[in-house]
C-alpha positions in Angstrom: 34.8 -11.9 -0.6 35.3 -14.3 -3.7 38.8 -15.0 -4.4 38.4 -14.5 -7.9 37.2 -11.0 -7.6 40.1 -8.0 -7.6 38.6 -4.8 -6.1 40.4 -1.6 -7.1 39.6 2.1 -6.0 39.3 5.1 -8.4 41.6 7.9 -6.9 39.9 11.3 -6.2 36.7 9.3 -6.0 34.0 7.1 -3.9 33.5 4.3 -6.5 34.7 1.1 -5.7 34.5 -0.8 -9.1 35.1 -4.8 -9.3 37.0 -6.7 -12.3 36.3 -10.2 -12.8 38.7 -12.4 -13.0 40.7 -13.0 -16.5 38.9 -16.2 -18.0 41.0 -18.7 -20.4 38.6 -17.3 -23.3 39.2 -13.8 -25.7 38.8 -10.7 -23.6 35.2 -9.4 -24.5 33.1 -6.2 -23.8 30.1 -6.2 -21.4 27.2 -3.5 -20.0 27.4 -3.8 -16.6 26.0 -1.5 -13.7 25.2 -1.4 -10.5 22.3 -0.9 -8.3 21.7 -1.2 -4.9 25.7 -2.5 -4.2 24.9 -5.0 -6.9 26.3 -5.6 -10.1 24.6 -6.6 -12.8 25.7 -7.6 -16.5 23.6 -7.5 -19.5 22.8 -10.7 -21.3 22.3 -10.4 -24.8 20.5 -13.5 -25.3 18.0 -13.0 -22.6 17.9 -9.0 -23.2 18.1 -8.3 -19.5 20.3 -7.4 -17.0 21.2 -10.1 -14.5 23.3 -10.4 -11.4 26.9 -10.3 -11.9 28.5 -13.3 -10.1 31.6 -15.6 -11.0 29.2 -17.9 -12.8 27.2 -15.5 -14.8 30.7 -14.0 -15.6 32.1 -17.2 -17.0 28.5 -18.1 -18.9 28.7 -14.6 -20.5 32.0 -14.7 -21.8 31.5 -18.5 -22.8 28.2 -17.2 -24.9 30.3 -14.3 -26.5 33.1 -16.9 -27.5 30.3 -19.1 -29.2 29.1 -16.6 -31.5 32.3 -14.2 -31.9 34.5 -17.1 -32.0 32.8 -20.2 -33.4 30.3 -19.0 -35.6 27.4 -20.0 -33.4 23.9 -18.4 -34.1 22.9 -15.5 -31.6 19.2 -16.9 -31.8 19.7 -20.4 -31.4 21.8 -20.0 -27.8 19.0 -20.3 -24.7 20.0 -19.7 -21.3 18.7 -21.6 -18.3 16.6 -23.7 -19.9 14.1 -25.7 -18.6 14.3 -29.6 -17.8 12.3 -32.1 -16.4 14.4 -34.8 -14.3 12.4 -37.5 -12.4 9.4 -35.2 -11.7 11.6 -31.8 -11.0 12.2 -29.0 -12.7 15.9 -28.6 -13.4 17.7 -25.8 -15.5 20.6 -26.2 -17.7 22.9 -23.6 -17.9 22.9 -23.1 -21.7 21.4 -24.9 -25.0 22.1 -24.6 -28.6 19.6 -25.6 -30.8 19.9 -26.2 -34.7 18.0 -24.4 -37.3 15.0 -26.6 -37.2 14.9 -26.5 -33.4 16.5 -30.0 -32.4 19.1 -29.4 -29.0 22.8 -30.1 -30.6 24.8 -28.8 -27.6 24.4 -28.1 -23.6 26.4 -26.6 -21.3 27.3 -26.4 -18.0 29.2 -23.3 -16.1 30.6 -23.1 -12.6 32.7 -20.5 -11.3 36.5 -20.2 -12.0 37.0 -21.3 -8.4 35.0 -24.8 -8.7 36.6 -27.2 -9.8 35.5 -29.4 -12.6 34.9 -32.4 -11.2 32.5 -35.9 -11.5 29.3 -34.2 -9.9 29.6 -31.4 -12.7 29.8 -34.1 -15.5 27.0 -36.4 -13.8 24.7 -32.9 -13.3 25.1 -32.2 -17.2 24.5 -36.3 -18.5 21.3 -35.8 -16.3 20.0 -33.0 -18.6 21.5 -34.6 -21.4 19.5 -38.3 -20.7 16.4 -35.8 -21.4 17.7 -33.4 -24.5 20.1 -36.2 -26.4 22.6 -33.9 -27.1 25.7 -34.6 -29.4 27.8 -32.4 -27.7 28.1 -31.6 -23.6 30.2 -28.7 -23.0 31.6 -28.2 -19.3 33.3 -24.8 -18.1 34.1 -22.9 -15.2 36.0 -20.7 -17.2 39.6 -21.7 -17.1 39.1 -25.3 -17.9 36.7 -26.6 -21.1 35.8 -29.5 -21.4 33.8 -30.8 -24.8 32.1 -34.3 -25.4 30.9 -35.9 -28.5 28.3 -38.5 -27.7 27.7 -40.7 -30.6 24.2 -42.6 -29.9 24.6 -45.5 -32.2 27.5 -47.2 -30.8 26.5 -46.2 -27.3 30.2 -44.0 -26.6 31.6 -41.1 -26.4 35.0 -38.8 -26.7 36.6 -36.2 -25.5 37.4 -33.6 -28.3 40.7 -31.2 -27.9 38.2 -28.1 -28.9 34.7 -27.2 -28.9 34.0 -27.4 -32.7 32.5 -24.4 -34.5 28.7 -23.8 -35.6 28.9 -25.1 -38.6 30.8 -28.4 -37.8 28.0 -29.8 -35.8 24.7 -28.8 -37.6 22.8 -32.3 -37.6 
């Protein structure tokens, strides 16, 4: 059982329902059900239902925060997308894209009970050395992490907040 998982019993029933844990994000409303013991949540951007698991929980609340939050465009957000590193397919997490189809921002999710460490920074500048990103996001939901990367003098900073939509449009 996943420590960050709190099970609770409906009295006068047989459904055993699970919460996710609380996030450091807004609170947000999901679809989720269950088939074969199995949760699923629905993902807006990929207009499916996908497994429920600590990650998925963090990337979905991360997404809603983009767009409810920061202004972010619902049709500009990809999930899991495709990249190529030395010869093998790889799959970041999530992309944002400006309006004329250019990668601006990637991130990377791991569940609230990773830790944010080096490996999850050197996993995301991997996908970034392919999309030239300005901005790297890293969360595993309780800690965020945002980097501006500024090309021309070869540097980069940590910022105290990921930025809204409109504050990083190239």
């Amino acid at each position: 059982m996943h420590s960050n998982l709190l099970y609770y019993f409906y009295k006068n029933t047989n459904f055993v329902g699970i919460v996710m844990q609380k996030l450091n994000l807004p609170e947000f409303s999901f679809r989720i059900k269950t088939e074969n013991d199995k949760m699923f949540i629905f993902d807006a951007i990929r207009k499916k239902f996908v497994r429920l698991t600590p990650e998925e929980w963090v990337r979905q609340n991360f997404v809603q925060f983009l767009i409810s939050v920061k202004n972010f465009s619902f049709s500009l957000i990809a999930i899991e997308t495709s990249v190529e590193i030395n010869n093998n397919q790889q799959r970041a997490d999530l992309v944002i894209y400006n309006r004329l189809g250019v990668p601006i921002l990637i991130a990377e999710f791991k569940s609230p009970d990773v830790k944010i460490s080096q490996q999850t920074f050197d996993q995301i500048v991997r996908y970034n050395m392919r999309l030239k990103v300005p901005f790297l996001v890293v969360s595993n939901g309780l800690d965020h992490y945002c980097c501006k990367i500024n090309y021309s003098e070869n540097s980069y900073a940590f910022i105290s907040e990921i930025p809204d939509f409109k504050d990083i449009i190239l």
